[in-house]
C-alpha positions in Angstrom: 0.0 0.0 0.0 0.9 3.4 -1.0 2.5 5.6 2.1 -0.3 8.5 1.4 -3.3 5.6 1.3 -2.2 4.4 4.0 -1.8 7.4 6.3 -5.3 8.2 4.7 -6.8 4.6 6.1 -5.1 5.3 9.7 -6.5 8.1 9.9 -9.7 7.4 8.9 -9.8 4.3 11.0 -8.8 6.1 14.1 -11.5 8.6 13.6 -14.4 6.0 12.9 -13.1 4.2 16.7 -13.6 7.4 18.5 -16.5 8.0 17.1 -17.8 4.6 17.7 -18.9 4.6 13.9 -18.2 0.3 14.0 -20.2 0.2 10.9 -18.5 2.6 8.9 -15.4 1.1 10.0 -16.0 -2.5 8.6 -17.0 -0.8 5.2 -14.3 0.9 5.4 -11.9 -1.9 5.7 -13.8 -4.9 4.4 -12.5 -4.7 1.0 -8.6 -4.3 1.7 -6.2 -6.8 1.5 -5.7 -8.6 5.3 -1.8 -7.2 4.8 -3.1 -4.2 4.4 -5.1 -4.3 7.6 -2.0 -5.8 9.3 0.0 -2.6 8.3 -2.5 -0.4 9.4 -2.9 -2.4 13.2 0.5 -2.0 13.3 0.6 2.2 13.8 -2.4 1.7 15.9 -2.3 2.0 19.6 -3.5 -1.5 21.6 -7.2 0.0 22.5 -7.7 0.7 18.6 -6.1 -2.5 17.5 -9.0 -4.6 19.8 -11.8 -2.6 18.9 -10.9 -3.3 15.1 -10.0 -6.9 15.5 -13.7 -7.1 17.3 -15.4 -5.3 14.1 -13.1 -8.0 11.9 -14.1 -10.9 13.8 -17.6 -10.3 14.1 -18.1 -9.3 10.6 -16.1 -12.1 8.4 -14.1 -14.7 10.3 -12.1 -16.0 7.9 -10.5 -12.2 7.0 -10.2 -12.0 11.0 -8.0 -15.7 10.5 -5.9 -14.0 7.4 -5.0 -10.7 9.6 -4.0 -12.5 12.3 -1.8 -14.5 10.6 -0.4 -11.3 9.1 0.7 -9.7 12.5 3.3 -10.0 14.5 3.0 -13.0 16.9 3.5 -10.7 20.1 0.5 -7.9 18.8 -1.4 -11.3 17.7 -0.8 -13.0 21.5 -1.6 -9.7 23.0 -5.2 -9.0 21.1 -5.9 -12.7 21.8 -5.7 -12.6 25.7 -8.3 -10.2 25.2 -11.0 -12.7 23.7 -12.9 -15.4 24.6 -12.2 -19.2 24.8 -14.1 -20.4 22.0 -13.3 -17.0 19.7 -9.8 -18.2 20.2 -10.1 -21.9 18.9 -12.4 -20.7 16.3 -9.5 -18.3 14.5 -6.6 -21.2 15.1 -8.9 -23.5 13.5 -9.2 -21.0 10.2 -5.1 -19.7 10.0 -1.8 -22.5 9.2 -0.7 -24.6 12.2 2.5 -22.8 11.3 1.3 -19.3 11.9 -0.6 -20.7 15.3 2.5 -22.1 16.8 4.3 -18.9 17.7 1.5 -17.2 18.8 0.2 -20.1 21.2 3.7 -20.0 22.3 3.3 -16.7 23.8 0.1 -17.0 25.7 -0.2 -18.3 29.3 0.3 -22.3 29.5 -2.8 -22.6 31.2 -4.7 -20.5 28.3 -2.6 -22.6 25.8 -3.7 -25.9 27.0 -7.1 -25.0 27.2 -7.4 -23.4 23.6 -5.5 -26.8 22.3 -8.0 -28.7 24.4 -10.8 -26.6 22.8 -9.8 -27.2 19.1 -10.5 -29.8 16.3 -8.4 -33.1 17.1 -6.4 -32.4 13.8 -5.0 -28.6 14.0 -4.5 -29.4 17.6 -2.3 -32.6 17.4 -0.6 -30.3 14.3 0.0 -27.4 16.5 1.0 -29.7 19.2 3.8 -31.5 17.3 5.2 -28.1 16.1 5.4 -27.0 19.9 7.7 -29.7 20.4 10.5 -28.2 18.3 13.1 -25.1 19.5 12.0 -21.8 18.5 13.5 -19.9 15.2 14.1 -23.6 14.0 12.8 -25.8 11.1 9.9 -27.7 12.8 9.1 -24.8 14.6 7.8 -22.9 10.6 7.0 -25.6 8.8 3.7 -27.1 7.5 2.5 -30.0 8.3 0.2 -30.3 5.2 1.7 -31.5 1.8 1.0 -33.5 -1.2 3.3 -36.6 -1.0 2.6 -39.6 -2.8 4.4 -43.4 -4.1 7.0 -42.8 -6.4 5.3 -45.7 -8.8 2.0 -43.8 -8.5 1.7 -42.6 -12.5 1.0 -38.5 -13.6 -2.4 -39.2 -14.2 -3.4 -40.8 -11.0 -0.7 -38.2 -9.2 -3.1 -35.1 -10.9 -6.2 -36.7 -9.7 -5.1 -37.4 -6.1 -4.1 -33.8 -5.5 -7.4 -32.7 -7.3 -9.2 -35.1 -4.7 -7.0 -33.8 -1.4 -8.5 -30.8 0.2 -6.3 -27.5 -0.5 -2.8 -27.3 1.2 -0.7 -23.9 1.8 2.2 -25.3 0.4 0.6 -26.5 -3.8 4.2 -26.2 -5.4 5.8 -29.2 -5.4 4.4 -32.9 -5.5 6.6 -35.0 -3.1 7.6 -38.3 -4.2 8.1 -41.3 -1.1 9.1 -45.1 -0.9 7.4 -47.9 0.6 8.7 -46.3 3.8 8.2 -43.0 3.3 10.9 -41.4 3.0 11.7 -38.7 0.5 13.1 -40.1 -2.5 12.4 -37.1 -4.9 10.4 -34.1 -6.1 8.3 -33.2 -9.0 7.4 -29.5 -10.2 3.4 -28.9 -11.0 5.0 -27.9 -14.2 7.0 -31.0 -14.6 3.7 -33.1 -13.7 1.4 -30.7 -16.2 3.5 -31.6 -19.6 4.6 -35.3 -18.4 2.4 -38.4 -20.5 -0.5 -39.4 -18.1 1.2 -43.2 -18.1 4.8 -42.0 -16.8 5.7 -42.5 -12.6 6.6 -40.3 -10.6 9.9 -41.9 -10.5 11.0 -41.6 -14.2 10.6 -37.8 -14.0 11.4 -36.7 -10.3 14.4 -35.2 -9.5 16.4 -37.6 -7.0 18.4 -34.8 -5.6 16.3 -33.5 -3.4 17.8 -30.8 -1.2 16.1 -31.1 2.3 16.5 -29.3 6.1 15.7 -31.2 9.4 13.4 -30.1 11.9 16.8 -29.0 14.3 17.8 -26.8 11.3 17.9 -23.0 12.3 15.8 -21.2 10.4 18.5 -18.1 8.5 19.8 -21.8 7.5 16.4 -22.8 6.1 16.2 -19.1 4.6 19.6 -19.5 3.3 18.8 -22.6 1.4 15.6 -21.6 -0.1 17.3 -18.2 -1.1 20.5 -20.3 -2.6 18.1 -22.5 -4.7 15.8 -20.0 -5.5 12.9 -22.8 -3.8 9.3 -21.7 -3.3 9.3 -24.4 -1.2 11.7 -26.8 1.0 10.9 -30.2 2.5 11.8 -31.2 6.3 13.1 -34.5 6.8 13.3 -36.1 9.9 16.7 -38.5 11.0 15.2 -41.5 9.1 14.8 -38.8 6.0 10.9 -39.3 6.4 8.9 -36.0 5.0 7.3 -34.5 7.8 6.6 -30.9 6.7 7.8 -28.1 4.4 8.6 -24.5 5.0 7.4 -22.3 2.5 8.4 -19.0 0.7 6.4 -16.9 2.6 7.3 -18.2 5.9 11.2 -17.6 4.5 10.4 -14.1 4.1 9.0 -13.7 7.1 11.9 -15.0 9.1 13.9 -13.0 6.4 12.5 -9.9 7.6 12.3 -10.7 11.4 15.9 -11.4 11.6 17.1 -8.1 9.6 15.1 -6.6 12.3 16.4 -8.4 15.3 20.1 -7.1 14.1 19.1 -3.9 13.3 17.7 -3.6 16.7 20.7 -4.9 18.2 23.4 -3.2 16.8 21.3 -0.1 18.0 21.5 -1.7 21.1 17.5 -1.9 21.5 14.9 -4.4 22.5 13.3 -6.1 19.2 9.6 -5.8 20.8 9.9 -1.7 21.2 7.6 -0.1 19.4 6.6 3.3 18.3 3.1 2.8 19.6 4.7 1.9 23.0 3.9 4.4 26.1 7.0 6.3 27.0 7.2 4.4 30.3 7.2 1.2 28.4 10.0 2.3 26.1 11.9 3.5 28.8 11.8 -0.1 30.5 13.4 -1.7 27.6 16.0 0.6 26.4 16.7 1.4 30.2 19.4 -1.9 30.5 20.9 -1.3 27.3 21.6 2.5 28.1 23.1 1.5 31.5 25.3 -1.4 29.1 26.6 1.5 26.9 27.6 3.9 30.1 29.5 0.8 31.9 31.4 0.6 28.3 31.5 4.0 27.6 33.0 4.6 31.4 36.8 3.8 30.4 37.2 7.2 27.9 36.9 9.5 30.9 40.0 7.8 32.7 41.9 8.5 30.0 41.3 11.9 29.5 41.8 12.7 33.3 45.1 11.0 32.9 46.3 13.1 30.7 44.8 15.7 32.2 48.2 18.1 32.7 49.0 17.3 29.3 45.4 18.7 28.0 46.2 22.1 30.6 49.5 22.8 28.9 47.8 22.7 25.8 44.3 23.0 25.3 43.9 22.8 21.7 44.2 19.0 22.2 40.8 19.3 23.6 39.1 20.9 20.7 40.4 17.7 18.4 39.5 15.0 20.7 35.7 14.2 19.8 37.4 13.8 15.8 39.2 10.8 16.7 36.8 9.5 19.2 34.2 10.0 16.5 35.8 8.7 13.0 37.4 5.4 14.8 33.5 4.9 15.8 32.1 5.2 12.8 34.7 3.5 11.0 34.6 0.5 13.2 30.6 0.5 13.0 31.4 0.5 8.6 33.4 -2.8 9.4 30.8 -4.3 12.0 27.8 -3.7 9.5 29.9 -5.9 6.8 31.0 -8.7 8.9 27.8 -9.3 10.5 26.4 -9.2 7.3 28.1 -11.8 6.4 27.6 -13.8 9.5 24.4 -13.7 9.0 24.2 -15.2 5.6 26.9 -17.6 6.2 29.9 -16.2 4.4 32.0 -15.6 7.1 33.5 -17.4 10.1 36.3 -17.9 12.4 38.4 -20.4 10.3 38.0 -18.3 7.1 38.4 -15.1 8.8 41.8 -14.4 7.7 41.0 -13.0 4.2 38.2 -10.4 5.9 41.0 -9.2 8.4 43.4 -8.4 6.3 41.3 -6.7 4.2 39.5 -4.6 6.8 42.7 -3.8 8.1 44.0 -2.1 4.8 41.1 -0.4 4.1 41.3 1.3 7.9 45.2 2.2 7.1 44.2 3.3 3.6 41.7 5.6 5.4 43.3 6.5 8.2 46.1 8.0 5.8 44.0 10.0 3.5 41.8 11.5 6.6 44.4 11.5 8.6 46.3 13.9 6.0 43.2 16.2 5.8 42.7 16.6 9.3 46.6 17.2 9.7 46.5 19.8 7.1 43.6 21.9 8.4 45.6 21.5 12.0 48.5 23.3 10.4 46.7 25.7 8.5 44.7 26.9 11.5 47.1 26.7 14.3 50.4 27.1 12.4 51.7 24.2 14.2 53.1 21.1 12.5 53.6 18.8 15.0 49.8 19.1 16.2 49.1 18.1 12.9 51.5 15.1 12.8 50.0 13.9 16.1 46.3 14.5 15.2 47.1 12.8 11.4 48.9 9.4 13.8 46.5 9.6 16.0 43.6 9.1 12.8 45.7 6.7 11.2 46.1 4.4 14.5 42.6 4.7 15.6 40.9 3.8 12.1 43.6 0.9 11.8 42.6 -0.7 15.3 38.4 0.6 14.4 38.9 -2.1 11.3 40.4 -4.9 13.3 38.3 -4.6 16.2 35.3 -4.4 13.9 36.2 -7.8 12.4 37.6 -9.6 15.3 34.8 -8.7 17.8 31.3 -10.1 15.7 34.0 -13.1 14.8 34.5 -13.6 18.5 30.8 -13.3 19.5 30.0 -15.6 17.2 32.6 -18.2 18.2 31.2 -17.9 22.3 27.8 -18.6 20.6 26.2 -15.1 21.2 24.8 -13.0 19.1 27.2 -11.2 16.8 24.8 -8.4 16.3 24.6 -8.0 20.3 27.2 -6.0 22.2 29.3 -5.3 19.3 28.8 -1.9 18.6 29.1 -1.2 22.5 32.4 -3.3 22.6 33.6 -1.7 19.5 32.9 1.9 21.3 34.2 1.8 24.4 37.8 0.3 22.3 37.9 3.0 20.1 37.2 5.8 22.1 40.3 4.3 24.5 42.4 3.8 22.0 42.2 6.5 20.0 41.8 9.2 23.1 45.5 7.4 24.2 47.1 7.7 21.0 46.2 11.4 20.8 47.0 12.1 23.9 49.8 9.7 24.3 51.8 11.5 21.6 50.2 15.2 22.5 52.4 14.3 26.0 55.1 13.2 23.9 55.7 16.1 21.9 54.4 18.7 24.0 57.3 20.7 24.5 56.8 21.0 20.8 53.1 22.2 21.0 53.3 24.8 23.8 
């Protein structure tokens, strides 16, 4: 949806709530798309959200079943607690077991076994089995609904069977099993379309069937389906038996949430902080994270107050100080942006992390000597002194050099403990360069300040 039509519908929407106007509201939105809806709930606050979601639900259920699969499973657990019992299992019975899972997940567990209790024996034993699996894994998105049929079963009987099976979210790929039922290959719709009715699956399958297990993290699923350009990818479990397939849309969805969760992090921010939030409730949750960056941020000071006779006999070196604080920071965030970049989609590690180094680490000499030159030469031009630009150019120079390798080394590391990459680095990264390249300055302003004063 357009940016103007949709400020237009939040607007409008808002207005019809206050007014009360419920009517007027369905009309309004009984003809978008239930992404658009989603969208809109999404720069609502939480009392315009539930009044909407009421108008949905009583109005046309199965549009209420869409939206909700739409929204993020935290706004989604949150509207939920606010209905009843039976309005609950009613919507889980409508949307994917897929999509149910991680919003069950988030309600009480006594409101979660009594909605499974309350559902249809088949999406319940379906949402059940997903609950069984790790979050942001495999078996945790996948479907459980699929066509999968003999590999000696012919095109003719294979078209008829899928014609005959009620409609699945995952109709792009007919999966082809043994006598055990494990996954032996996979036929295209297209590949079934233009086969001769008479021809098994077998003969035009293909055997190479790239697959994921249910412990499979899902940026590895993501990565896979991206790789292969899939619309679809099969889940195996340890016997290679097909027990569900995660779908395009599901990929883009974890896709999305997981550019998100590193965004967040690196700007050291919870990934459920919202906008909408109430000031109080933002404050909570970037509260720990702002008392994180002071205990990194603490060390600068002691440097500076170290060196604090050095900064009496010559002041000037106070006026350049934030310029190499500042340019190792945003140099070493360049670097951190990359590498966990390539973290994330599986390009980079440890063992292979020579080539990256050395590479970050010319690129933050090759800067450091063309800024640092710069700076130098505007220090001499306005304070007539050469050896304050020398120091200040060094200073540059040593500070984007360790920015670079500190940038690389510290996502690397993270990653190697089994944290987060994304998580701490920036604050880590900070608190080095602002050390390092306060000590430098000032190390050599003490050095050479006979020659300054």
């Amino acid at each position: 949806m357009r940016t103007q039509s949709l400020r237009i519908l939040i607007s409008s929407a808002r207005k019809f709530v206050n007014m009360g106007a419920l009517s007027r509201l369905w009309n309004l939105m009984k003809n978008f798309h239930a992404a658009d809806i989603s969208s809109l709930m999404n720069h609502l606050v939480f009392r315009e959200k539930r009044i909407l979601f009421n108008v949905l639900f009583e109005k046309d259920k199965e549009k209420t079943g869409e939206v909700l699969s739409e929204l993020d499973s935290e706004d989604a657990a949150q509207i939920l607690k606010e209905l009843q019992l039976e309005q609950i299992s009613e919507l889980f019975q409508i949307i994917p077991p897929d999509d149910v899972a991680p919003i069950l997940d988030l309600l009480p567990d006594d409101m979660k076994e009594s909605i499974l209790a309350a559902m249809e024996e088949k999406p319940s034993e379906d949402v059940k089995e997903l609950l069984l699996y790790e979050e942001e894994t495999a078996g945790r998105i996948m479907s459980p609904d699929f066509y999968a049929l003999d590999q000696k079963t012919n095109v003719s009987d294979a078209i008829t069977a899928m014609q005959l099976e009620a409609d699945v979210e995952s109709a792009f790929y007919l999966y082809a099993i043994d006598e055990q039922n494990r996954l032996v290959g996979v036929v295209s719709l297209r590949q079934l379309l233009f086969a001769p009715p008479n021809t098994p699956l077998k003969n035009i399958m293909t055997k190479d069937v790239i697959s994921v297990h249910p412990e499979t993290d899902q940026e590895q699923v993501a990565r896979n389906v991206a790789d292969y350009n899939f619309v679809a990818i099969p889940v195996v479990d340890s016997e290679d038996k097909l027990i569900g397939v995660v779908t395009v849309d599901d990929v883009i969805d974890v896709i999305d949430k997981e550019a998100t969760e590193d965004i967040y992090k690196m700007a050291s921010l919870d990934t459920t902080d919202r906008i909408q939030d109430s000031p109080l409730k933002s404050m909570k949750k970037r509260l720990p994270f702002l008392m994180f960056s002071l205990l990194t941020a603490s060390l600068a000071p002691f440097v500076v107050h170290y060196f604090e006779d050095t900064i009496k006999a010559f002041v000037t070196l106070a006026v350049f100080m934030p310029l190499v604080a500042a340019l190792g920071g945003i140099a070493g965030n360049q670097t951190i942006a990359i590498v966990v970049r390539e973290i994330a989609i599986g390009q980079a590690d440890w063992i292979s992390a020579r080539k990256a180094l050395l590479k970050e680490m010319l690129v933050g000499i090759g800067n450091g000597i063309i800024i640092g030159l710069i700076l130098a030469t505007i220090s001499y031009l306005l304070m007539k002194n050469p050896y304050l630009g020398f120091i200040l150019g060094l200073a540059i120079i040593a500070n984007l050099f360790v920015a670079a390798l500190l940038g690389t080394i510290i996502p690397l590391f993270l990653k190697l403990l089994r944290l987060d990459p994304a998580l701490g680095s920036v604050n880590l990264l900070t608190m080095c360069t602002d050390t390092i390249g306060l000590l430098s300055f000032l190390g050599l302003g003490t050095l050479f300040l006979s020659k300054l004063i």
